[in-house]
N, C-alpha and C positions, 0 to 999 in steps of 0.2 A: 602582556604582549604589546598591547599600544603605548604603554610607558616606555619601555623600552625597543619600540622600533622594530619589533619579530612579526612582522606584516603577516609571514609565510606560516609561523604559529597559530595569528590569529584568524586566519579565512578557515580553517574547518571548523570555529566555532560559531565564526557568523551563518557558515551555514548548518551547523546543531540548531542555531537559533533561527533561521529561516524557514527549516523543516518546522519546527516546535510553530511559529507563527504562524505557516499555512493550516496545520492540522488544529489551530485553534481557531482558526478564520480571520484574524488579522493578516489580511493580504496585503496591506499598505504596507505595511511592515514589512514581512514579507519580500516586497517591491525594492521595497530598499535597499534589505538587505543582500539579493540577488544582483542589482545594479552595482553596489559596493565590488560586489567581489567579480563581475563582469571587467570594471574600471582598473580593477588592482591587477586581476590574471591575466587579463587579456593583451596588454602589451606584452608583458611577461612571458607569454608563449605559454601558461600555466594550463594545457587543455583538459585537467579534470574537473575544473572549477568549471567547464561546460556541461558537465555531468550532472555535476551540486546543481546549476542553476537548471535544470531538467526535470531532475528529482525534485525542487520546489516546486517549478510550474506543476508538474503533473499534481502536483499531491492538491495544492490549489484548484485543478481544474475540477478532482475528484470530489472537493470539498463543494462546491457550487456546481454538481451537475453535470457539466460538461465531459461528457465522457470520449467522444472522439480527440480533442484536444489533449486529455489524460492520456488517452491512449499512443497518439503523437508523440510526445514528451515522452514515455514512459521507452517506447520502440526506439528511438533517438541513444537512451541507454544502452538498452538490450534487444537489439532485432527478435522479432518473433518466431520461435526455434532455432532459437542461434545462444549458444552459450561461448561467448567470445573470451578468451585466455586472458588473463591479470586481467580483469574487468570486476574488481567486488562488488562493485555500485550497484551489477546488476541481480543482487541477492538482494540489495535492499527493497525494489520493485516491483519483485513477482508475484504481488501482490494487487499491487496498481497496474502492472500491466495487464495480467489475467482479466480480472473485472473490468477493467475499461476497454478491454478488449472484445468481451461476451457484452458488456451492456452500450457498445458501439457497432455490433453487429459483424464484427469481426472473427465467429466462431471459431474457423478453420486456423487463425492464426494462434486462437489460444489455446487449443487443442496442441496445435503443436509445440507451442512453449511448455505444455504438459508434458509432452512425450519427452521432449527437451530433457529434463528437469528429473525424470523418473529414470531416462536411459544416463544420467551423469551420476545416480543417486546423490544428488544431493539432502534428501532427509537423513541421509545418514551420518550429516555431517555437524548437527545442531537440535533440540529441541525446537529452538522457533522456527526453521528450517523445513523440521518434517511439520509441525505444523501448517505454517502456509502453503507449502507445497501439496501437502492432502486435502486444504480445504482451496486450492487452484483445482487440485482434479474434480474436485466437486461445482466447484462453480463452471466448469467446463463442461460439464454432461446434460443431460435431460434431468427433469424432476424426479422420476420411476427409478435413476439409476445415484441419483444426488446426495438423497435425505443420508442413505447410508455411509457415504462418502465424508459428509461430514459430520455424521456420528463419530465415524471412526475417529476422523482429524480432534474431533473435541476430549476423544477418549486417550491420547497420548500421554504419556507421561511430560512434567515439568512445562508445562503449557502456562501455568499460572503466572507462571514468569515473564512472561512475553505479554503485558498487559493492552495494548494496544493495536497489537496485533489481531488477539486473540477478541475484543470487542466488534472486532471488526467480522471475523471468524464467526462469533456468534450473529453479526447482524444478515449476511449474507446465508447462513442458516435459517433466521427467522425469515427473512424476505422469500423464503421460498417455502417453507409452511405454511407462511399466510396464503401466499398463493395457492397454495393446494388443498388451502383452507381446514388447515390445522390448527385450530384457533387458539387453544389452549395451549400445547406444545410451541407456537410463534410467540406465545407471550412471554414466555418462561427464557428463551433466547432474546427475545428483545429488550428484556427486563433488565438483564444480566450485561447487554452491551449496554443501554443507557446507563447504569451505575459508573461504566466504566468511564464512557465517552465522559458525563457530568463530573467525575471526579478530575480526568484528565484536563476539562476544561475544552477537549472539545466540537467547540459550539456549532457546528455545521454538523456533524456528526452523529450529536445529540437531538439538534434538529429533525434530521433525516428518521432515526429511529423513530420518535417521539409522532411522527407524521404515518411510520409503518402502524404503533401500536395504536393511534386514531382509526 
């Protein structure tokens, strides 16, 4: 595309690769590559390239903590109980919004991105799908009502597929066994995301785990 001048070819892949940079914790990179495509769409009138550049920051902020910021970024895609029409962007999310939503104290909003989510059926529309979307209803609830919630979500078919996803699935699973001090069964999902996250490369991620199973 850059050889030949397909500018409008090449911005979804910088931002393939800008997502790919944040979840690995290269944010300078990242940075850049967000700025690139800020500079190219932006006179352009290109306004989904505001979305790309959302969908990095959040995934960024999630990577390093920040989770009102993720949550920010992520609501900016997809308002909280709002599934807004030709918007795909906001399937890739609901994942990052849920959790940065609950672990910004924002209950009532993720709740309702839940409800959202269940009254549109969208798991019926995908394996990774019903996947994150069962383990949002779980990371939306109390611990007493949770554990099961994302039994479920882990017990789906073709889940295996969706490897990033699903590490991620697992780690918000362990994070709440540990808490409930399920020690053995936290290790066993913790286990299982850090192979992923290390394989994946990444390193914030893996971090994060690595400090659950400490």
């Amino acid at each position: 595309c850059a050889a030949h001048g397909y500018q409008a070819m090449a911005s979804p892949c910088r931002f393939i690769q800008a997502v790919i940079a944040a979840g690995r914790g290269d944010y300078t990179r990242a940075q850049e590559l967000t700025d690139e495509l800020v500079q190219w769409a932006g006179p352009r009138g290109i306004r989904v390239a505001d979305k790309w550049v959302w969908r990095v920051r959040g995934l960024a902020a999630l990577g390093q903590g920040d989770f009102e910021e993720a949550y920010q970024q992520a609501s900016m895609i997809a308002p909280p109980g709002l599934l807004t029409r030709h918007n795909p962007n906001a399937l890739r999310v609901i994942l990052d919004l849920v959790e940065a939503a609950v672990r910004s104290g924002h209950d009532a909003e993720a709740a309702a991105h839940v409800a959202a989510m269940q009254e549109a059926n969208l798991a019926g529309l995908s394996s990774r799908l019903a996947l994150v979307v069962s383990a949002s209803a779980a990371m939306a609830v109390p611990d007493d009502r949770a554990l099961a919630l994302f039994q479920s979500a882990l017990a789906l078919p073709g889940i295996e597929r969706w490897q990033w996803d699903l590490a991620r699935v697992r780690l918000a699973y362990g994070e709440r066994l540990r808490r409930r001090r399920s020690m053995t069964d936290a290790r066993v999902q913790l286990n299982a995301a850090l192979e992923i996250f290390e394989r994946l490369g990444a390193r914030p991620w893996a971090e994060r785990t690595t400090a659950e199973l400490r």
